[in-house]
C-alpha positions in Angstrom: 0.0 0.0 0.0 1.2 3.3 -0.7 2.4 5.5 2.5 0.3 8.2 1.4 -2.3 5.4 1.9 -1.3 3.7 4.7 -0.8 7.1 6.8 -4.3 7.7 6.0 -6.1 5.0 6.8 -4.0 4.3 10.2 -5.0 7.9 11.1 -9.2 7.0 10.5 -8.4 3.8 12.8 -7.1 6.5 15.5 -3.8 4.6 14.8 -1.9 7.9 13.5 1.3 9.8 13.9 3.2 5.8 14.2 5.1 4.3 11.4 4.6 1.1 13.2 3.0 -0.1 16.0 0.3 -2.9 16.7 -3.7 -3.1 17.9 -5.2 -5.7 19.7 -8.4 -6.6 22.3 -11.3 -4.1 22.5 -9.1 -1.6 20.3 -9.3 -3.5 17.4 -13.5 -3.0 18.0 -12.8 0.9 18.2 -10.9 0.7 15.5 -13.2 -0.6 13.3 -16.0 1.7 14.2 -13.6 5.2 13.9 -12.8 3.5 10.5 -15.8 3.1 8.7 -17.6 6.3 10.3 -14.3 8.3 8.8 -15.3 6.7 5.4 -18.8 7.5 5.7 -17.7 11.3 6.4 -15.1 11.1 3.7 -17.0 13.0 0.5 -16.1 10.3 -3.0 -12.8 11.2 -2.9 -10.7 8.8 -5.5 -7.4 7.8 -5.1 -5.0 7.6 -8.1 -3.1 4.8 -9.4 -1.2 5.1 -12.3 -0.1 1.4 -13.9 2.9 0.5 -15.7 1.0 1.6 -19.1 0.8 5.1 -17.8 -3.0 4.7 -17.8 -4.8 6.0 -14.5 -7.1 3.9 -12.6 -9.6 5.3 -10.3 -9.5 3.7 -6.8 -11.9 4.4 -3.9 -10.3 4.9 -0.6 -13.2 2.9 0.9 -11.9 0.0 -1.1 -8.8 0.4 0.0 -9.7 0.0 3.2 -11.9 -2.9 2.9 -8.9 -5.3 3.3 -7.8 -3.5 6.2 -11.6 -3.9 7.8 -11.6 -7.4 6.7 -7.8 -8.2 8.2 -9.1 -6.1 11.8 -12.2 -8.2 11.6 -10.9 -11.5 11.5 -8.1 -10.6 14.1 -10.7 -9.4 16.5 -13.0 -12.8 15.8 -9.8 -15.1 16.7 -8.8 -12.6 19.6 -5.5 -12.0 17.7 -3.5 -8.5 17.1 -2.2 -6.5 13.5 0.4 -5.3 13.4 2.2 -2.4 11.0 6.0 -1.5 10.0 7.6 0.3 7.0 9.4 -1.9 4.7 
Protein backbone atom coordinates (compact mmCIF):
# COMPACT_ATOMS: atom_id res chain seq x y z
CA UNK A 1 0.00 0.00 0.00
CA UNK A 2 1.23 3.34 -0.71
CA UNK A 3 2.40 5.47 2.53
CA UNK A 4 0.33 8.19 1.41
CA UNK A 5 -2.31 5.44 1.90
CA UNK A 6 -1.33 3.67 4.69
CA UNK A 7 -0.80 7.07 6.78
CA UNK A 8 -4.35 7.75 6.02
CA UNK A 9 -6.08 5.02 6.83
CA UNK A 10 -4.01 4.26 10.24
CA UNK A 11 -4.97 7.92 11.07
CA UNK A 12 -9.21 6.97 10.48
CA UNK A 13 -8.40 3.76 12.79
CA UNK A 14 -7.06 6.46 15.48
CA UNK A 15 -3.80 4.59 14.80
CA UNK A 16 -1.90 7.86 13.46
CA UNK A 17 1.33 9.77 13.93
CA UNK A 18 3.15 5.80 14.18
CA UNK A 19 5.13 4.31 11.40
CA UNK A 20 4.57 1.06 13.16
CA UNK A 21 2.99 -0.11 16.03
CA UNK A 22 0.33 -2.87 16.70
CA UNK A 23 -3.71 -3.14 17.91
CA UNK A 24 -5.18 -5.66 19.72
CA UNK A 25 -8.39 -6.63 22.28
CA UNK A 26 -11.31 -4.13 22.50
CA UNK A 27 -9.09 -1.62 20.27
CA UNK A 28 -9.31 -3.48 17.44
CA UNK A 29 -13.54 -2.99 18.03
CA UNK A 30 -12.78 0.94 18.21
CA UNK A 31 -10.85 0.74 15.48
CA UNK A 32 -13.19 -0.56 13.33
CA UNK A 33 -15.97 1.68 14.16
CA UNK A 34 -13.55 5.23 13.93
CA UNK A 35 -12.76 3.55 10.55
CA UNK A 36 -15.83 3.14 8.70
CA UNK A 37 -17.60 6.30 10.32
CA UNK A 38 -14.27 8.33 8.77
CA UNK A 39 -15.30 6.70 5.43
CA UNK A 40 -18.79 7.53 5.67
CA UNK A 41 -17.72 11.32 6.43
CA UNK A 42 -15.12 11.05 3.67
CA UNK A 43 -16.98 13.02 0.50
CA UNK A 44 -16.13 10.33 -3.01
CA UNK A 45 -12.82 11.20 -2.88
CA UNK A 46 -10.75 8.81 -5.52
CA UNK A 47 -7.36 7.83 -5.14
CA UNK A 48 -4.99 7.60 -8.06
CA UNK A 49 -3.13 4.79 -9.39
CA UNK A 50 -1.16 5.08 -12.30
CA UNK A 51 -0.05 1.38 -13.87
CA UNK A 52 2.85 0.49 -15.66
CA UNK A 53 1.04 1.61 -19.10
CA UNK A 54 0.78 5.11 -17.80
CA UNK A 55 -3.02 4.69 -17.82
CA UNK A 56 -4.76 5.97 -14.52
CA UNK A 57 -7.09 3.94 -12.59
CA UNK A 58 -9.62 5.34 -10.28
CA UNK A 59 -9.46 3.66 -6.80
CA UNK A 60 -11.95 4.38 -3.95
CA UNK A 61 -10.32 4.88 -0.56
CA UNK A 62 -13.19 2.86 0.95
CA UNK A 63 -11.93 0.04 -1.13
CA UNK A 64 -8.80 0.42 -0.05
CA UNK A 65 -9.73 0.05 3.19
CA UNK A 66 -11.92 -2.88 2.95
CA UNK A 67 -8.89 -5.34 3.33
CA UNK A 68 -7.80 -3.55 6.23
CA UNK A 69 -11.57 -3.93 7.84
CA UNK A 70 -11.60 -7.45 6.74
CA UNK A 71 -7.84 -8.22 8.24
CA UNK A 72 -9.09 -6.09 11.83
CA UNK A 73 -12.23 -8.21 11.57
CA UNK A 74 -10.85 -11.52 11.52
CA UNK A 75 -8.11 -10.56 14.11
CA UNK A 76 -10.71 -9.35 16.45
CA UNK A 77 -12.98 -12.81 15.76
CA UNK A 78 -9.84 -15.15 16.73
CA UNK A 79 -8.76 -12.60 19.57
CA UNK A 80 -5.52 -11.95 17.73
CA UNK A 81 -3.53 -8.50 17.11
CA UNK A 82 -2.19 -6.54 13.54
CA UNK A 83 0.41 -5.26 13.36
CA UNK A 84 2.16 -2.40 11.05
CA UNK A 85 5.95 -1.46 9.99
CA UNK A 86 7.57 0.28 7.00
CA UNK A 87 9.36 -1.89 4.70
Amino acid sequence: MQSQIAEQLLSMLGQGGSAEGSISGEAISQAILNLEKALTEQPAIQAELEDEDAEIEQVSLGARAAPLKEMLRHAHKIDSYVMWRPE
